[in-house]
C-alpha positions as CSV (number, residue, x, y, z in Angstrom):
1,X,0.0,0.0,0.0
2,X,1.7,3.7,-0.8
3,X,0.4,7.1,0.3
4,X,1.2,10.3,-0.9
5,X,0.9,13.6,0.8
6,X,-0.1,16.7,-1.6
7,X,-0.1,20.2,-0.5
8,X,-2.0,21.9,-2.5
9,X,-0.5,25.8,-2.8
10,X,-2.5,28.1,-4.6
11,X,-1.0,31.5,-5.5
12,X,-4.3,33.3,-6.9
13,X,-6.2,33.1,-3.7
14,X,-9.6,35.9,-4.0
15,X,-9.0,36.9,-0.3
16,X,-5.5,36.7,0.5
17,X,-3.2,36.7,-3.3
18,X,0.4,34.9,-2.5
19,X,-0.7,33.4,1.2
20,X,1.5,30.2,0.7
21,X,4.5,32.5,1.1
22,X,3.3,34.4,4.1
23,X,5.3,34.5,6.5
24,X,4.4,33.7,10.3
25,X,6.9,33.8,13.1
26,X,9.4,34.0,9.7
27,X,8.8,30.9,8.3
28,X,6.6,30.9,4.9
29,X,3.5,28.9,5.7
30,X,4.1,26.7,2.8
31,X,7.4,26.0,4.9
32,X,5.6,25.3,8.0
33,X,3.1,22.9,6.0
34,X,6.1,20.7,4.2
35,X,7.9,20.2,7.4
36,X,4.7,18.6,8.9
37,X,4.3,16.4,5.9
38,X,7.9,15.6,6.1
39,X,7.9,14.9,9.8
40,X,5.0,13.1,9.5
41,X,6.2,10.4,6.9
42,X,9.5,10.3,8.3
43,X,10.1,6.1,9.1
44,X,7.1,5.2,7.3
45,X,7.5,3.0,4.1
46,X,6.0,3.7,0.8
47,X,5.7,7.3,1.5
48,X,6.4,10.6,-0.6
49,X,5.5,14.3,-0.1
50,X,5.1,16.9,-2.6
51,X,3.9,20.7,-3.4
52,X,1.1,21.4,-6.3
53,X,1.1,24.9,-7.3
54,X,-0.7,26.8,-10.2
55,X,2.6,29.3,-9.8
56,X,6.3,29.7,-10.8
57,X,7.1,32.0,-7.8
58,X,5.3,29.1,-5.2
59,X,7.3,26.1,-7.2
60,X,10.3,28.5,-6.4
61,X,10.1,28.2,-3.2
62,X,9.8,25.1,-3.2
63,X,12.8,24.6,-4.9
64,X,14.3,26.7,-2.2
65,X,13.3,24.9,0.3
66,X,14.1,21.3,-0.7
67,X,10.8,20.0,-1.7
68,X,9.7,18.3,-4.8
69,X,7.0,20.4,-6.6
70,X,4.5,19.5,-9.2
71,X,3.0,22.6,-11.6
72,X,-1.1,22.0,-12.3
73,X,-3.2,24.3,-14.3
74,X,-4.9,27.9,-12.9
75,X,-7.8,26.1,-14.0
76,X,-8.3,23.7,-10.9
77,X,-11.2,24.6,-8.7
78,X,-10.2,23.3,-5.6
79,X,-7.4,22.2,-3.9
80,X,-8.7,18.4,-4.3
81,X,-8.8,18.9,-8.7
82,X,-5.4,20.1,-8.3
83,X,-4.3,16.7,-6.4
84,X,-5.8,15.1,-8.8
85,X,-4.1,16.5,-11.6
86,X,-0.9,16.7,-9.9
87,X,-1.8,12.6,-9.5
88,X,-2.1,11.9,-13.0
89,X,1.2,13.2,-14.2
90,X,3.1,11.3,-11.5
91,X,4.4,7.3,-13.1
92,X,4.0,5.8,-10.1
93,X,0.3,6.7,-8.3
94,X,-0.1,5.9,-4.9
95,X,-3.2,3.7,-3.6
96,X,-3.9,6.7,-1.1
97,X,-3.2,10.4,-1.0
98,X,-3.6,13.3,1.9
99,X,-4.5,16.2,1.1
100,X,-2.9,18.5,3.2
101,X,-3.8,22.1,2.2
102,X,-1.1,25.0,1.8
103,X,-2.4,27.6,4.5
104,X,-3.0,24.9,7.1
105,X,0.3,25.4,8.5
106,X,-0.5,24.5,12.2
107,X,-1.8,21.2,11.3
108,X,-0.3,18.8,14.2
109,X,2.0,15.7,12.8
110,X,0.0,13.5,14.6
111,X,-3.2,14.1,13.2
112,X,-1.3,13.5,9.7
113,X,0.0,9.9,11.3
114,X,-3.6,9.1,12.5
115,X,-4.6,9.4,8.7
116,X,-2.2,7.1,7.9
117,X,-3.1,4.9,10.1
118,X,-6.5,4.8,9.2
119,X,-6.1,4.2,5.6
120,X,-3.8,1.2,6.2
121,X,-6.0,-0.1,9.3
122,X,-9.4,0.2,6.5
123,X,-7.9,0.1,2.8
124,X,-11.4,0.3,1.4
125,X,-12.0,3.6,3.6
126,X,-13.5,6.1,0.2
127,X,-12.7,9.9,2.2
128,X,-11.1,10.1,5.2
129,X,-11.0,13.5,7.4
130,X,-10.0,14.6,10.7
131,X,-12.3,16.7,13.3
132,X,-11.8,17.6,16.8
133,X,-14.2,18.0,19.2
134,X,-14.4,21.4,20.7
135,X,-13.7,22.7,24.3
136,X,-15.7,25.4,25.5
137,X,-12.9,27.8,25.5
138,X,-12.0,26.9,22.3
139,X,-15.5,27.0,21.3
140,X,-16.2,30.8,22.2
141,X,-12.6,31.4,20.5
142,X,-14.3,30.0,17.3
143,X,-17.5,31.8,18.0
144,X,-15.4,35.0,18.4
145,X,-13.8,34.7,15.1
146,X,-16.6,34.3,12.7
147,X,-18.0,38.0,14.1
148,X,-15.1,38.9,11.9
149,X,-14.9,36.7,9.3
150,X,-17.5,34.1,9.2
151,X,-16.8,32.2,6.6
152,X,-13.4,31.0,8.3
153,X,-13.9,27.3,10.4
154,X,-16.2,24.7,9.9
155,X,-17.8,22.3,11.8
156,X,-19.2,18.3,11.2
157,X,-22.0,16.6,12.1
158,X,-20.8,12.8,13.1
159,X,-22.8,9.7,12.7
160,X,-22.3,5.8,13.8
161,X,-19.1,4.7,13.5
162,X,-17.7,8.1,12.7
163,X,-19.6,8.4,9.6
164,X,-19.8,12.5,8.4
165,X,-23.1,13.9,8.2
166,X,-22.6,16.9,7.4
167,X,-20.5,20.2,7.6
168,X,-21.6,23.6,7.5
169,X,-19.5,27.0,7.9
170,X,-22.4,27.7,10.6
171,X,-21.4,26.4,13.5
172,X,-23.8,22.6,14.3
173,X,-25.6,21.9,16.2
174,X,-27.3,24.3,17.9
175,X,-27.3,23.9,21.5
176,X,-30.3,24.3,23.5
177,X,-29.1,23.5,27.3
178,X,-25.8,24.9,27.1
179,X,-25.4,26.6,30.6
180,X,-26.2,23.2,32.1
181,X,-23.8,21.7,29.6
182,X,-21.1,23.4,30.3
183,X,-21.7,22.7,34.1
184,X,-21.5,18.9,33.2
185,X,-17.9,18.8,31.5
186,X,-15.5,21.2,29.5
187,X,-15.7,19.5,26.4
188,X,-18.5,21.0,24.1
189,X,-20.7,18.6,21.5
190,X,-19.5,20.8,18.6
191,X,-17.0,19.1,16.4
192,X,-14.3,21.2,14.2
193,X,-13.4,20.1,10.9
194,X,-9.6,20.1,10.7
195,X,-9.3,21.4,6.5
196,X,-7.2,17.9,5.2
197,X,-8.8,14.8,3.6
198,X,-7.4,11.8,2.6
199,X,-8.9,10.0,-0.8
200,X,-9.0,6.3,-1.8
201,X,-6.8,7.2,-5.4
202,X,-9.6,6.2,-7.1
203,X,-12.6,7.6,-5.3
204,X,-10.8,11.4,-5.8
205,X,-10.9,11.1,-9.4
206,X,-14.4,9.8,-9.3
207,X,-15.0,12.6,-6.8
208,X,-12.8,15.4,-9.2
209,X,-15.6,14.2,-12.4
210,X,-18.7,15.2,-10.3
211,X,-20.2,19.0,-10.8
212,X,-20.3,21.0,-8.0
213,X,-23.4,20.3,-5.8
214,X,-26.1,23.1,-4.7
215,X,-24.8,22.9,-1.1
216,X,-20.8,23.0,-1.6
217,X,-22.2,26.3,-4.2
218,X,-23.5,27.9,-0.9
219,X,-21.4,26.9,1.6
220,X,-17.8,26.7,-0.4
221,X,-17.3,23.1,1.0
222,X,-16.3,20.8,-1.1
223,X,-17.1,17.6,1.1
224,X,-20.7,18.5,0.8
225,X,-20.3,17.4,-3.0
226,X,-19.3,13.9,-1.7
227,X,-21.9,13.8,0.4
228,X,-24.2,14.8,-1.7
229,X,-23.1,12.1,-4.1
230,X,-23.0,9.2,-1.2
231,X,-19.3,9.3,-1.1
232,X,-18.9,7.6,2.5
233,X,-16.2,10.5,4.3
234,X,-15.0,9.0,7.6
235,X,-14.2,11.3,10.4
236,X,-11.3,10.2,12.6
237,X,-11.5,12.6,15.3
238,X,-8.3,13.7,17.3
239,X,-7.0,15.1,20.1
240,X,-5.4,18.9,20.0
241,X,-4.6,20.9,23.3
242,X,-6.9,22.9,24.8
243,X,-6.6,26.5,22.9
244,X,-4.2,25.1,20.3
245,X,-7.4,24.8,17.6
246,X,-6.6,26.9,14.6
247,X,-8.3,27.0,11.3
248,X,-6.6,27.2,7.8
249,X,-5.9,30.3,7.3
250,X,-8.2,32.1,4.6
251,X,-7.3,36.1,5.5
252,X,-4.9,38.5,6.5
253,X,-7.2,38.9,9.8
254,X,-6.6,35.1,10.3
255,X,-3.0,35.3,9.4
256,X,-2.9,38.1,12.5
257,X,-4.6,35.0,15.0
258,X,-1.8,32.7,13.9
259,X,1.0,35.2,14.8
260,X,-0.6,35.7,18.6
261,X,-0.5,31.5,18.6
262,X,3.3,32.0,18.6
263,X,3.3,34.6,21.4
């Protein structure tokens, strides 16, 4: 069984042009993501890591810093299409690939590893994705930061053996009884999406041939176009610290919240 991990790296993003190469705590994120893929696969057989970028100044950097880089078209509309393209000029595809997204550059290594060890633990596993349920704390945090910018974390509904129901950029579910909740334990029932999938090779290419759905239209999530198209996307929740949560990083405004993570 081989994996690949692809990270995605878009130059021509609407609300924040060149964000790969942003620098936080002066490292470039695209930096920070590559060192989490390559810590991640380090000692694991049948592994490889790699950069997709639309961009000559992203594959660059790349360069720069060590890392192989494969260029895709501007034409890709998500980061997944641009895996997939990446995917079919490679000789040798892999059975599996992570995405691991450019501007998620706080994504821990173990949440990368448990991935792994899904896919290999269930080889007929379609989508895999991490979530992490929420603390309180980091649950008003998240609250805090859509006043700002809404549209920035999302949040999964999780069925029977960790099935995805659905996400939403609201956050889900509401909660009713939350005084008396919150009195009962310091773990909330609100799950986070952590932004990285990993696709059966030849479910994402199945997946990459489907037309956007009416829900990923209004929501910008891709995963609701699996869903909506009975993809089966597995959740494998994690653990992360208590106030470590961070989202990928979609503006300048969230760029600023990743800085004060460093502090």
């Amino acid at each position: 069984m081989t994996i690949a991990i692809a990270i995605p790296a878009r130059y021509a993003s609407t609300r924040f042009p060149g964000k790969p190469l942003a620098k936080i705590g002066g490292i470039s994120m695209l930096e920070r993501v590559t060192r989490v893929a390559k810590e991640a696969a380090s000692g694991i057989k049948d592994i490889r890591f790699f950069v997709t970028t639309e961009d000559e100044r992203i594959a660059a950097h790349a360069g720069e810093i060590g890392v192989e880089c494969v260029m895709t078209s501007e034409s890709c509309p998500t980061g997944s299409d641009r895996v997939h393209e990446a995917l079919e000029q490679l000789e040798d595809k892999p059975d599996f690939v992570i995405n691991l997204q450019g501007d998620a550059p706080f994504t821990p290594v173990s949440v990368v590893r448990a991935m792994i060890k899904t896919f290999r633990d269930n080889p007929e596993a379609e989508v895999i994705t991490p979530v992490h349920r929420l603390s309180w704390h980091d649950l008003d945090r998240l609250r805090e930061a859509k006043k700002t910018t809404p549209f920035s974390g999302t949040t999964a509904i999780l069925g029977k053996d960790n099935r995805a129901l659905w996400f939403s950029k609201n956050i889900i579910p509401g909660i009713r009884k939350e005084e008396s909740l919150r009195a009962e334990s310091d773990i909330s029932p609100v799950y986070q999406h952590m932004g990285l999938y990993g696709f059966r090779v030849d479910v994402l290419a199945k997946f990459c041939a489907l037309p956007q759905g009416v829900y990923e239209q209004l929501e910008g999530l891709e995963q609701l176009r699996m869903l909506e198209n009975g993809i089966t996307v597995t959740a494998v929740p994690v653990e992360i610290e208590k106030g470590k949560m961070q989202s990928g990083i979609d503006t300048p405004e969230d760029l600023a919240r990743a800085e004060k993570l460093l502090e």
